[in-house]
C-alpha positions as CSV (number, residue, x, y, z in Angstrom):
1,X,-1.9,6.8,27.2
2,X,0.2,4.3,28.8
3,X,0.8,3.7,32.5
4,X,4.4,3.7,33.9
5,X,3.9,-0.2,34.7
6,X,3.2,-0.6,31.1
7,X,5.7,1.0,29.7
8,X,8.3,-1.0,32.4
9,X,7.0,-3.9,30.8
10,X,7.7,-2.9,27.2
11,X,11.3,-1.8,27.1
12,X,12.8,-3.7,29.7
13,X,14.2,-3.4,33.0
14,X,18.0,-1.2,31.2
15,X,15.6,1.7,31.2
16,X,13.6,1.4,34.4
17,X,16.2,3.7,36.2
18,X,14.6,6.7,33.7
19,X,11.2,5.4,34.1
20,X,11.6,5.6,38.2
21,X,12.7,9.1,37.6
22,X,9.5,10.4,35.4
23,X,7.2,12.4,37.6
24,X,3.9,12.8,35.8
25,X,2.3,9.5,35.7
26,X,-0.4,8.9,33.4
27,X,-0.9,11.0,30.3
28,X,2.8,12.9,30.5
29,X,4.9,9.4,31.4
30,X,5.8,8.4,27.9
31,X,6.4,11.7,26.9
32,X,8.4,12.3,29.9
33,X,10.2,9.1,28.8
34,X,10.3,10.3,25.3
35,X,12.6,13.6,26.5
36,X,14.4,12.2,29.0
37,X,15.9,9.0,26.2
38,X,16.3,12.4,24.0
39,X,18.7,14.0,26.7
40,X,20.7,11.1,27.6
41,X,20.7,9.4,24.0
42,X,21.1,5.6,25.7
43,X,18.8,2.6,26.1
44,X,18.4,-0.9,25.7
45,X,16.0,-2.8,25.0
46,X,14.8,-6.3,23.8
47,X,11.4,-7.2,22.7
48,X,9.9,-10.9,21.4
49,X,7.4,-11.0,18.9
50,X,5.6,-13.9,17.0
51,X,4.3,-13.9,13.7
52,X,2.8,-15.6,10.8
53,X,4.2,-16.0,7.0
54,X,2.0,-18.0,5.3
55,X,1.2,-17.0,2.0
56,X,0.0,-18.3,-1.4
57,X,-2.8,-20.4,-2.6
58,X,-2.4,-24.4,-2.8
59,X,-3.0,-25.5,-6.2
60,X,-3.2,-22.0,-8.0
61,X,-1.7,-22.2,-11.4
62,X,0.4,-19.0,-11.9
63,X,3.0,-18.5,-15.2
64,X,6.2,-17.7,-13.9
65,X,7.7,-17.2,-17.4
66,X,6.5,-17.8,-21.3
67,X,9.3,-17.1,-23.5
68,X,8.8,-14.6,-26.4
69,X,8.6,-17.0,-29.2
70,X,5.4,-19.3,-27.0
71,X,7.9,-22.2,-27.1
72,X,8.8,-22.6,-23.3
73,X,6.2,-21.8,-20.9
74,X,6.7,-22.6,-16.8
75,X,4.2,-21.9,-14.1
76,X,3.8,-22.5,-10.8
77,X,1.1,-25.3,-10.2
78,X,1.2,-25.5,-6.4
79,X,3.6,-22.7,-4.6
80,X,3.0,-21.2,-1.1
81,X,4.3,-21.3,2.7
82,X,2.7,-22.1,5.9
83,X,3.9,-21.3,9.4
84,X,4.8,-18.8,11.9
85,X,8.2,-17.1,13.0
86,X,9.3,-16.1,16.5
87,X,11.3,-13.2,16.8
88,X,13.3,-11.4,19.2
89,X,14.7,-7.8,18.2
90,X,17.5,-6.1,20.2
91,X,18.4,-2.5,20.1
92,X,21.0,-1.1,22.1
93,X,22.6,2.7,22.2
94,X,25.1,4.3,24.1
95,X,25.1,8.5,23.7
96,X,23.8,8.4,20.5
97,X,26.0,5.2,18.9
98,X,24.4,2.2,18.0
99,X,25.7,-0.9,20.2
100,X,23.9,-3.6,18.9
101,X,20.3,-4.3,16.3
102,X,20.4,-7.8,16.4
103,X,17.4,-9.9,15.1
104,X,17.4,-13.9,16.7
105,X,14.5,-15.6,14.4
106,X,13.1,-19.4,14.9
107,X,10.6,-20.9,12.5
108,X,6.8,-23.0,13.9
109,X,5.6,-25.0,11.6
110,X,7.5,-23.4,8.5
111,X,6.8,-25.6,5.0
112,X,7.2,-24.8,1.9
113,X,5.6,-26.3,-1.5
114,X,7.2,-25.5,-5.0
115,X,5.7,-27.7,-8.0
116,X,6.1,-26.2,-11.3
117,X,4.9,-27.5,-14.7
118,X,7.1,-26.7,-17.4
119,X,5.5,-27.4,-21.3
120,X,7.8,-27.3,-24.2
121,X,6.7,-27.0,-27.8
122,X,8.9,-28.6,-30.6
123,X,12.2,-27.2,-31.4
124,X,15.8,-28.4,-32.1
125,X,17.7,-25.5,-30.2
126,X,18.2,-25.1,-26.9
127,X,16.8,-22.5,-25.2
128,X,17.3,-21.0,-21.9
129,X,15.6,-19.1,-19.5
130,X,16.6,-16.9,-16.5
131,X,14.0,-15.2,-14.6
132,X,12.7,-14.2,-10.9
133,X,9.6,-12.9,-10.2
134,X,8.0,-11.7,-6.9
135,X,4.2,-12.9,-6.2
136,X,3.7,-11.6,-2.7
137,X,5.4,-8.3,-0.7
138,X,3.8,-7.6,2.4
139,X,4.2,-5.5,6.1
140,X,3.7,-7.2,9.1
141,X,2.7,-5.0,11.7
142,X,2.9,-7.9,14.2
143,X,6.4,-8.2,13.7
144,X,7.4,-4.6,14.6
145,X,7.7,-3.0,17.7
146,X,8.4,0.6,18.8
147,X,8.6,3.5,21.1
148,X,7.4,6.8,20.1
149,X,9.6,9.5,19.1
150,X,12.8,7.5,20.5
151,X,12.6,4.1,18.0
152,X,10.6,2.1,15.3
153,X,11.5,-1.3,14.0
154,X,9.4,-2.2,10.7
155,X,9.2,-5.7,9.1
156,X,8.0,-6.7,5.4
157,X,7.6,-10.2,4.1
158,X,8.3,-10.6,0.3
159,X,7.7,-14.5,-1.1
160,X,9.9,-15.0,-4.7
161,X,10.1,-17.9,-7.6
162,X,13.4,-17.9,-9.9
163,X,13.6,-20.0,-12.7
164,X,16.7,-21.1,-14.4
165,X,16.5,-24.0,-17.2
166,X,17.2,-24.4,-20.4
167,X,15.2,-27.0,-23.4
168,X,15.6,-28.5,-26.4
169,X,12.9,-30.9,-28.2
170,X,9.3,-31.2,-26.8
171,X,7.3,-32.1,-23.4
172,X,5.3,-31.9,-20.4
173,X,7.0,-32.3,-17.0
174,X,6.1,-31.3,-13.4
175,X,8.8,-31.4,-11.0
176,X,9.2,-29.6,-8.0
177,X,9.1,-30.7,-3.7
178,X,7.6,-29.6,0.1
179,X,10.1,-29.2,2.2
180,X,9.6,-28.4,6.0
181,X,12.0,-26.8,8.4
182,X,12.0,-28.4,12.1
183,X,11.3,-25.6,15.0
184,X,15.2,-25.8,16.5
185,X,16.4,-24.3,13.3
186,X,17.7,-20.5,14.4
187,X,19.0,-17.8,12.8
188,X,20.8,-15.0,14.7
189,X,21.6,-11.8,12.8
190,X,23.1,-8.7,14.1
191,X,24.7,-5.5,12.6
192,X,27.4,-4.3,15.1
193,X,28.6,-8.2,15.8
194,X,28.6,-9.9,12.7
195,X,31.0,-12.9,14.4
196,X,27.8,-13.7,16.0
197,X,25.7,-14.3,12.6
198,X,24.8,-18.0,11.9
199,X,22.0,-21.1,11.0
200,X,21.7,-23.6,12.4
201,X,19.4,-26.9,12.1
202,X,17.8,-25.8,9.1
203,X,18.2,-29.7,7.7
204,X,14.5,-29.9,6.1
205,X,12.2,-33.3,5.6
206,X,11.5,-33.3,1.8
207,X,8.9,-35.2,0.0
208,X,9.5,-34.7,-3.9
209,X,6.9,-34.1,-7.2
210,X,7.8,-35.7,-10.4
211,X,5.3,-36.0,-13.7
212,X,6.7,-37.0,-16.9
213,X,3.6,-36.2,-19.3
214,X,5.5,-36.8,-22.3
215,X,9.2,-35.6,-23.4
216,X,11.4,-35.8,-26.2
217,X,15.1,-34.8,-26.2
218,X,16.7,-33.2,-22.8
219,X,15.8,-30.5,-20.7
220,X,18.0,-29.0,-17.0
221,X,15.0,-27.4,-15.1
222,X,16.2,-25.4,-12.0
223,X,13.3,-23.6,-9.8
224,X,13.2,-22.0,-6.3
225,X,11.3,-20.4,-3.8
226,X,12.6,-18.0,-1.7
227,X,11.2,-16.3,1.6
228,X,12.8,-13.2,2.2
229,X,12.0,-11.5,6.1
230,X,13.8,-7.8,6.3
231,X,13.7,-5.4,9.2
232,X,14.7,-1.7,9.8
233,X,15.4,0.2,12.8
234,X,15.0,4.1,12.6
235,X,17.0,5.4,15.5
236,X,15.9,8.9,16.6
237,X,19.8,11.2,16.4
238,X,21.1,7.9,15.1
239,X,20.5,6.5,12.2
240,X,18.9,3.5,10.6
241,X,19.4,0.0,10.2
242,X,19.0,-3.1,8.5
243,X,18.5,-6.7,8.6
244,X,16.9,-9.0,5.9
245,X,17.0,-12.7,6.2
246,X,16.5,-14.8,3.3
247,X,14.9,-18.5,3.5
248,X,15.6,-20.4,0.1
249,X,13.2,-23.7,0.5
250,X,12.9,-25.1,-1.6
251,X,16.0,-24.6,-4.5
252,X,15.0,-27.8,-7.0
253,X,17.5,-29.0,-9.9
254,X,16.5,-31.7,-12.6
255,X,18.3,-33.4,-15.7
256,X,15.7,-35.0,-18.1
257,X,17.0,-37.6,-21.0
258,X,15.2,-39.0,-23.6
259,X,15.9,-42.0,-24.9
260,X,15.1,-44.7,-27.1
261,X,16.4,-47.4,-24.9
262,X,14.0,-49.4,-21.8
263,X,14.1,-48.2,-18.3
264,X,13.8,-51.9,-17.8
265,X,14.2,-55.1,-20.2
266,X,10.7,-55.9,-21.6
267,X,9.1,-52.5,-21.0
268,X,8.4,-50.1,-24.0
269,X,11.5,-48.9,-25.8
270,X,10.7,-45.1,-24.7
271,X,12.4,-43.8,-21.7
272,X,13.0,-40.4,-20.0
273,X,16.4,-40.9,-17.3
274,X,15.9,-38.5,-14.4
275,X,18.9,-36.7,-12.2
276,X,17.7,-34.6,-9.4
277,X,18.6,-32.6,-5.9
278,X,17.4,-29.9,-3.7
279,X,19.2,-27.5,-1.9
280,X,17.9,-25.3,1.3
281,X,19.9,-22.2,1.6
282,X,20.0,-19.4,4.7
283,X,21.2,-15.9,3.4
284,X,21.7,-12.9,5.6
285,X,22.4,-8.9,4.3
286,X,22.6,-6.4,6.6
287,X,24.0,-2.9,7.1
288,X,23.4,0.5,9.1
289,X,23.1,4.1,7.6
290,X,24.1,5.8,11.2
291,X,25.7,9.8,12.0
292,X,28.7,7.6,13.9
293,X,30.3,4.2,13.1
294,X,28.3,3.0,10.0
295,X,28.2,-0.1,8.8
296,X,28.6,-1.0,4.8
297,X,26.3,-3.1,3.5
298,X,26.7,-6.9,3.1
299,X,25.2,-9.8,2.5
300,X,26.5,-13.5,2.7
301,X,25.1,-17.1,3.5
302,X,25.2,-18.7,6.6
303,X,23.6,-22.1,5.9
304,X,23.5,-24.3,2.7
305,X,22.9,-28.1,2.5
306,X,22.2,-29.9,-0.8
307,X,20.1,-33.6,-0.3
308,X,19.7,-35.6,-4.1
309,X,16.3,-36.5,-4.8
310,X,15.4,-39.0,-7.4
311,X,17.7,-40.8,-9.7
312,X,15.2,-43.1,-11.9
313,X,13.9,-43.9,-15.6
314,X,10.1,-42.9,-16.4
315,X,8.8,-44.9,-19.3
316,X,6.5,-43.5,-21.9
């Protein structure tokens, strides 16, 4: 069991006024503690974790979508993320209300790849596609952080690809980008104090993937990734509550053209005009299930900038 120093050290000096007053030291302190949070149904307490998120293979081919009739297929050709997060949770209550379960999150190292290779058999209707499909969902037990019978706070990673284009004619294209996120980008999230909620510095360095393998008529390809980082309190006599924070690095949007005139005077009368950006977005939901003052669920964004990417002519 743990000593009374330890547990001093865990929650924080707002509760060292009930540690002082615990009289079995040793193998009765935390359940001492456990009773006497119980009784008096306040605490407060703050604790910084850090973690890593990196997930995905570089270079695995996985389909993301084949349509029904084989004539659009897109997969993902290099997709994961590397990096850590570092966390600080709050949890504050006052007889049995919940004050505060804030969550302030800073990425080290964070980048994400997205390339996807989208092949189009020959047709003369457009076709669309509109699809999102999870490849990882995973606990982190290094992210959480607890005390026994009085609090848990749980924490689950889950890595997603949408896809939204639509097609018409015939082709091979890879398009996609890296992006990285620099280490002073925050995000500070918290259920009771939602003025408080924000992003900032999440402006990312991009390097983008373009392949034009051969293409006939148009195509608008639109691809994401999206890192989604949730956690939930359960409050013993109060309730739960939650925070999920949603990292969408890369979002990647591309008009293709083929047409019969140059990219450049002399060069073979084939071309394929290229229109693209990439956005980074921060979204936040949270709520709280709790026996007084709940809080409804929401969810909004808190960070969005869009940076173009290539505006150019590939000759075939």
């Amino acid at each position: 069991m743990m000593k009374e120093r330890d547990l001093i050290k865990d929650i924080g000096n707002s509760v060292s006024s009930i540690v002082n007053g615990v009289k079995n030291v040793g193998n009765g302190a935390l359940s001492d503690l456990e009773n006497a949070l119980k009784n008096i149904g306040s605490f407060d307490i703050s604790k910084g974790v850090k973690f890593n998120v990196g997930v995905g293979t570089p270079a695995l081919r996985t389909n993301i979508v084949t349509s029904a009739d084989k004539h659009i297929k897109i997969d993902c050709i290099d997709c994961y993320i590397t990096g850590s997060f570092a966390v600080t949770g709050h949890i504050a209550v006052k007889n049995f209300a919940l004050q505060d379960f804030g969550i302030d999150a800073n990425p080290n190292g964070f980048s994400a790849k997205a390339v996807f290779e989208a092949t189009v058999t020959p047709q003369t209707q457009l076709q669309s596609l509109n699809i999102v499909k999870e490849l990882y969902s995973v606990g982190l037990p290094g992210a959480g952080f607890a005390v026994p019978g009085i609090f848990k706070v749980g924490a689950t990673l889950t890595y997603q690809i949408g896809v939204t284009s639509s097609f018409s004619g015939q082709g091979v294209v890879d398009f996609g980008l890296q992006a990285s996120i620099p280490d002073a980008a925050t995000v500070i999230a918290k259920v009771k104090n939602p003025a408080s909620n924000s992003a900032v510095d999440f402006v990312p360095s991009i390097n983008p993937v373009f392949k034009v393998n051969s293409f006939s008529a148009r195509a608008d390809l639109g691809a994401y990734s999206q890192v989604r980082l949730a956690f939930g309190a359960e409050i013993t006599s109060v309730g739960k509550a939650d925070i999920a924070i949603s990292l969408v690095i890369p979002r990647v949007t591309a008009q293709l053209t083929a047409s019969n005139v140059p990219c450049s005077p002399g060069l073979r009368p084939r071309g394929v005009k290229l229109t693209s950006k990439a956005d980074v977005e921060v979204d936040l939901e949270y709520g709280a299930s709790l026996k007084f003052s709940p809080v409804p669920a929401k969810s909004l964004s808190l960070y969005t900038i869009s940076r173009p990417l290539l505006n150019t002519c590939f000759t075939l």
